[in-house]
N, C-alpha and C positions, 0 to 999 in steps of 0.2 A: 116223701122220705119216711113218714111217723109207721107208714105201713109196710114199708120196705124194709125195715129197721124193730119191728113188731117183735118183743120180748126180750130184745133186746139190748134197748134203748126208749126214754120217753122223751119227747119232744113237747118244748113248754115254749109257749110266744108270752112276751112281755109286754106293755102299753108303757112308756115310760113317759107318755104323755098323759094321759090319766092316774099310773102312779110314780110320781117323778123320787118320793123320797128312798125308793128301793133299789137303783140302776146303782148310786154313791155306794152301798154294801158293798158290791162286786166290783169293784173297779172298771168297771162301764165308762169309758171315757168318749168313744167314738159309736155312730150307728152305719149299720148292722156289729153287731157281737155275737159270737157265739161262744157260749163256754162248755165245757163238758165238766160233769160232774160225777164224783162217785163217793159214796158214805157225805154227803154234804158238802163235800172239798172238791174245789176247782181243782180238774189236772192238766185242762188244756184250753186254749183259749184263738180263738181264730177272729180278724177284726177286719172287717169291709166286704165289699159286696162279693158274691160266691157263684159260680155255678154248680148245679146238680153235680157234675162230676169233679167240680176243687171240694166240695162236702163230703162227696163219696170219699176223694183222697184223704181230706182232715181225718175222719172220721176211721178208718184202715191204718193210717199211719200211729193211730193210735189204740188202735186194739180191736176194734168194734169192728 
């Protein structure tokens, strides 16, 4: 998707096992998360497991 979505969009993975004090920022409650972002600010927020194309839709539904 990071290539598909290329200028787009950047696509960031998180450890939130390795850094667990950064997930509480974001309101990270549940895993899989995905949030989008734009100027710093969450606009949108998608929570549990995805396929390729419920991403493609997240992602269109909201602009990209």
């Amino acid at each position: 998707m990071a290539r598909e979505y290329s200028g787009r969009l950047t696509v960031a993975w998180h450890d939130i096992d390795r850094y667990p004090d950064t997930h509480p920022r974001y309101g990270v409650t549940a895993i899989p998360t995905l949030h989008l972002f734009e100027n710093g600010q969450i606009t949108a927020t998608r929570i549990g497991p995805a396929t390729k194309a419920n991403i493609t839709d997240f992602l269109r539904s909201n602009g990209i």
